[in-house]
C-alpha positions in Angstrom: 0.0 0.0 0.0 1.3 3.6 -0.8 2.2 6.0 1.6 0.6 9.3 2.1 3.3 10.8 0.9 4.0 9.2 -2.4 0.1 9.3 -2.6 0.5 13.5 -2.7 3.8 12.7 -4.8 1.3 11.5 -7.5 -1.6 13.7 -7.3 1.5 16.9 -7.6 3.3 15.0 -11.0 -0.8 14.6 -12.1 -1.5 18.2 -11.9 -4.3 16.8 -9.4 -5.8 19.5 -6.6 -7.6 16.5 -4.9 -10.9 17.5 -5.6 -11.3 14.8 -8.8 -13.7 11.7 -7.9 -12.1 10.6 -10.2 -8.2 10.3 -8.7 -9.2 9.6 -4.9 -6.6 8.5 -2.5 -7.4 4.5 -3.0 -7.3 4.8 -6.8 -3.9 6.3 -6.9 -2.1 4.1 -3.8 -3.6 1.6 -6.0 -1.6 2.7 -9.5 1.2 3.1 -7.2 1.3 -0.7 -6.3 0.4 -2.0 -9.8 3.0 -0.1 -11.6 5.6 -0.2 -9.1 6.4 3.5 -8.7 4.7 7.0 -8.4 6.9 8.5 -11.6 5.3 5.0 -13.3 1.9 5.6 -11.8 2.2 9.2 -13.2 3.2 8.4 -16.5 0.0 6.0 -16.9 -2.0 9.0 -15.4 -0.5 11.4 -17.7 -1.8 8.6 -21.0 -5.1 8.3 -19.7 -5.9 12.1 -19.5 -4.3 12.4 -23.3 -6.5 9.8 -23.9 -9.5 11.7 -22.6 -8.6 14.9 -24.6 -7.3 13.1 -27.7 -11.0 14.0 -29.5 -10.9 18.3 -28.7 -10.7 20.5 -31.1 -9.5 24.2 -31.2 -12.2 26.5 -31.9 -12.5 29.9 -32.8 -15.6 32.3 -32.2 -16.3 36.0 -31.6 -12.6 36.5 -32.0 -11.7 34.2 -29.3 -9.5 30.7 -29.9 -9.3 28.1 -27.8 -6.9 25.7 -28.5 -8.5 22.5 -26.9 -6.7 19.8 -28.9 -3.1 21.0 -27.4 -4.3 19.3 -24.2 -3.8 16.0 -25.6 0.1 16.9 -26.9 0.9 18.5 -23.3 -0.6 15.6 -22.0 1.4 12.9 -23.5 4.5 15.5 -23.0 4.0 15.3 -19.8 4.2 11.1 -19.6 7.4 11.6 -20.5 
């Protein structure tokens, strides 16, 4: 089982503020164990959120842009 500390290791290399369902303490301890380490346990992290953006778009309206789809290339920057 991961320590509290590696736990906040991982949620600081995953850009995580704690308040995601979706990363709660148990879920990361337990990407800890499976993958052996929290810079491992990051890196998967880090693949499933470019995963999740790997379908946005930039868009541009009323003069604005938002570039949505460089999410996905900082994400899998960030794996590395």
């Amino acid at each position: 089982m991961a320590t509290a500390a590696q736990i906040q290791n991982l949620r600081q290399y995953v850009n995580d503020d704690g308040d995601t369902p979706a990363y709660s303490d148990d879920y990361l301890s337990a990407q800890i164990d499976e993958f052996g380490s929290v810079s491992e346990a990051a890196a998967v992290i880090w693949r499933l959120k470019a995963a999740d953006a790997a379908d946005l778009v930039t868009t541009s309206e009323a003069g604005s842009t938002h570039s949505f789809s460089d999410l996905h290339k900082h994400a899998l920057a960030m794996e590395k």
